[in-house]
C-alpha positions in Angstrom: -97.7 -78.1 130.9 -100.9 -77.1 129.3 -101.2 -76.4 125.4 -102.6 -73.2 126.6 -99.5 -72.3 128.4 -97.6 -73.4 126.1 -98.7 -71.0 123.4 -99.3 -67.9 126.1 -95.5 -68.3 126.8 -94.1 -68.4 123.2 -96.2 -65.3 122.3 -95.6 -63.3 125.4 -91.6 -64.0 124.5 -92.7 -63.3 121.1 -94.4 -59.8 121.8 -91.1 -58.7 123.9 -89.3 -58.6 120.8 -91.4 -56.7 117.9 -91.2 -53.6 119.0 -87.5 -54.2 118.6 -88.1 -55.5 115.0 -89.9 -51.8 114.0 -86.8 -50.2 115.6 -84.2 -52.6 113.7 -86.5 -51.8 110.4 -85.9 -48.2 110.8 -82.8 -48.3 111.8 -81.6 -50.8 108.8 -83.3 -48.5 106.3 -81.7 -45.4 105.3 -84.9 -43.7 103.8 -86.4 -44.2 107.7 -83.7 -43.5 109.4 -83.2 -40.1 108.0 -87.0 -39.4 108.7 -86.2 -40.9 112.2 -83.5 -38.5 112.9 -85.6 -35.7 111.5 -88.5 -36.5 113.5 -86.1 -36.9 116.9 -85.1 -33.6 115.8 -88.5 -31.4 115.9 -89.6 -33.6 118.4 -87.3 -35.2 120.6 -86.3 -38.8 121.3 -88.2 -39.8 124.2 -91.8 -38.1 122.4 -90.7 -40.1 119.5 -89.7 -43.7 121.0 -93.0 -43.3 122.9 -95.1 -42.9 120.0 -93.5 -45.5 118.1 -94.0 -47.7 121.0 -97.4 -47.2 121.2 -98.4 -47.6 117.9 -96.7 -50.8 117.7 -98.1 -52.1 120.9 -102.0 -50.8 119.6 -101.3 -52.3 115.7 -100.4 -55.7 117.0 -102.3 -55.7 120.0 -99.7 -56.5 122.3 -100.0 -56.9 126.1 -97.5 -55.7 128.9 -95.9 -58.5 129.2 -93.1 -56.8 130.1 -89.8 -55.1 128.2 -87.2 -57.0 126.0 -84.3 -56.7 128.6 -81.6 -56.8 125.5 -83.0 -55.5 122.7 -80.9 -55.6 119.2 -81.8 -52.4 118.3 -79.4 -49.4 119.2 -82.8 -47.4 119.2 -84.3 -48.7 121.7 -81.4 -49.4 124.1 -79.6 -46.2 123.9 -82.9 -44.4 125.2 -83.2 -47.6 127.9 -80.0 -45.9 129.3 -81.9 -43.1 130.3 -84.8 -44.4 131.9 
């Protein structure tokens, strides 16, 4: 295996997972979550998981390397039920 491989696999595992860690933030903070739940509620969840999504994915610059099948937030995989 290349180093270049290597590398390219570790952060492609490594991008799967942190949108999970924004979710897991916001879900562990009670300050966010209440603005979370407040947002969800003018909004709705799907509009809100979206943007949050997206953000992330622009921020850190990630690549669709495709979605964390088991993610630890209950966020993120209560809305994957629905999709």
């Amino acid at each position: 295996m290349e180093l270049k491989d290597f590398v390219d696999k570790v952060i492609s595992c490594k991008n799967k997972t942190i949108t999970d860690e924004v979710f897991l933030l916001i879900q562990n903070d009670k300050h966010f979550m209440q603005e979370y739940l407040q947002l969800i509620h003018e909004k709705g969840l799907d509009v809100v998981n979206k943007y949050i999504g997206k953000k992330v994915k622009q921020k850190y610059k990630l690549t669709d390397d495709g979605r964390n099948k088991s993610p630890k937030s209950t966020l993120i995989s209560s809305h994957q039920e629905f999709e």
